[in-house]
C-alpha positions as a Python dict, from the first residue, in 0.01 Angstrom:
ca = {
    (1, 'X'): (0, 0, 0),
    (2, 'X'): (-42, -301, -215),
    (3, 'X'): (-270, -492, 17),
    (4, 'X'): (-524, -179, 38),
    (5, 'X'): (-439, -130, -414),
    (6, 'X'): (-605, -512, -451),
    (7, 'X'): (-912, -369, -245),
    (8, 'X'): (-942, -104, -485),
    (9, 'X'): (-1132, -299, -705),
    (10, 'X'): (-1407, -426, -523),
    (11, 'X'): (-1526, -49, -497),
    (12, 'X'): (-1833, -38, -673),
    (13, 'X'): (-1748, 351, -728),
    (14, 'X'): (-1419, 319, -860),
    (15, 'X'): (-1306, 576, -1172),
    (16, 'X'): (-1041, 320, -1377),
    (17, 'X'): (-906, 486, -1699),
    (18, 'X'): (-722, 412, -1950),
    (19, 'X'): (-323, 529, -1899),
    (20, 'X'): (-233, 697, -2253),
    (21, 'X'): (95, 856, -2124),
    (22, 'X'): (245, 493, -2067),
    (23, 'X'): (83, 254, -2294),
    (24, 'X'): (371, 186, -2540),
    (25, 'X'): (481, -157, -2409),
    (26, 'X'): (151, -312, -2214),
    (27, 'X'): (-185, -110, -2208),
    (28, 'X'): (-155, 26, -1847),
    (29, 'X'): (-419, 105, -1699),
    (30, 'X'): (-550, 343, -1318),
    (31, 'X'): (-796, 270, -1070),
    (32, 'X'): (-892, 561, -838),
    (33, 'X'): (-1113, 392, -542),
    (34, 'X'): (-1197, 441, -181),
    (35, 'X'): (-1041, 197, 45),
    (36, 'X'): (-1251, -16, 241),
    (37, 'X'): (-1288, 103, 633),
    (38, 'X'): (-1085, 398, 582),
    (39, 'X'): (-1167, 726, 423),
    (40, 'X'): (-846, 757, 223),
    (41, 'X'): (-888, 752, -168),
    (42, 'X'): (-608, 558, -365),
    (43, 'X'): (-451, 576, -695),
    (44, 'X'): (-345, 216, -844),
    (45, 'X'): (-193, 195, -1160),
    (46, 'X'): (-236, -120, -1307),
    (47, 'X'): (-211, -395, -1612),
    (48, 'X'): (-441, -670, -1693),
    (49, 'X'): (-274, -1035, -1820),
    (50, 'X'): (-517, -1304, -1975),
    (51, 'X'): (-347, -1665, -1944),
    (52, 'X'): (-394, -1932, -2177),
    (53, 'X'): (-714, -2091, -2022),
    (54, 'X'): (-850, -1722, -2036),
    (55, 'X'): (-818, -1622, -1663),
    (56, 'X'): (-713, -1265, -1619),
    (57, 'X'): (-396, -1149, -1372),
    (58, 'X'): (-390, -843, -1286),
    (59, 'X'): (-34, -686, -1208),
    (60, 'X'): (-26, -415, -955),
    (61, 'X'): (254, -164, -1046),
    (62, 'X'): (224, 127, -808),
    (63, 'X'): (-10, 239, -559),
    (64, 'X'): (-51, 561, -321),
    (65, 'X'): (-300, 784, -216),
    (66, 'X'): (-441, 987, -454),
    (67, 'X'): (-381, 1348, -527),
    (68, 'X'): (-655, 1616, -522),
    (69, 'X'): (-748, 1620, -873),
    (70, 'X'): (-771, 1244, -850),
    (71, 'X'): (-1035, 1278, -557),
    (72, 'X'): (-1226, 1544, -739),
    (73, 'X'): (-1227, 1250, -1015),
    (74, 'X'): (-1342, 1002, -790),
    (75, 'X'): (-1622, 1256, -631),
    (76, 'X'): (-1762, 1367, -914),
    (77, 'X'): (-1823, 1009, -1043),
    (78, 'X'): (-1989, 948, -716),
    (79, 'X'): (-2271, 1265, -824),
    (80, 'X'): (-2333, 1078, -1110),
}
């Protein structure tokens, strides 16, 4: 799952929101993308680290394949 999660953000069409429900400790944050060569749509949840020379890390935390109000998400942003 994690190899197809860090592919999730090269799609242009990706939906990535903000994660309210877990933000106390680091702002977490979800990806819901297509993955590339398949038609499966993924849900990534995610946090984004900035080291000291200002180059950003981003820290997978979970990944699977998303449920079906994710892919409405992801299809209506496609409509747009």
């Amino acid at each position: 799952h994690f190899d197809a999660a860090a592919l999730a953000f090269f799609d242009p069409n990706s939906v990535d929101l903000r994660d309210s429900a877990h933000d106390d400790n680091e702002p977490r944050r979800n990806i819901i993308a297509m993955t590339p060569g398949k038609v499966n749509i993924i849900f990534v949840v995610y946090v984004e680290h900035f080291t000291q020379d200002d180059k950003e890390l981003i820290r997978i935390i979970s990944a699977r394949k998303a449920d079906k109000r994710e892919v409405k998400i992801y299809e209506r942003n496609l409509s747009r």
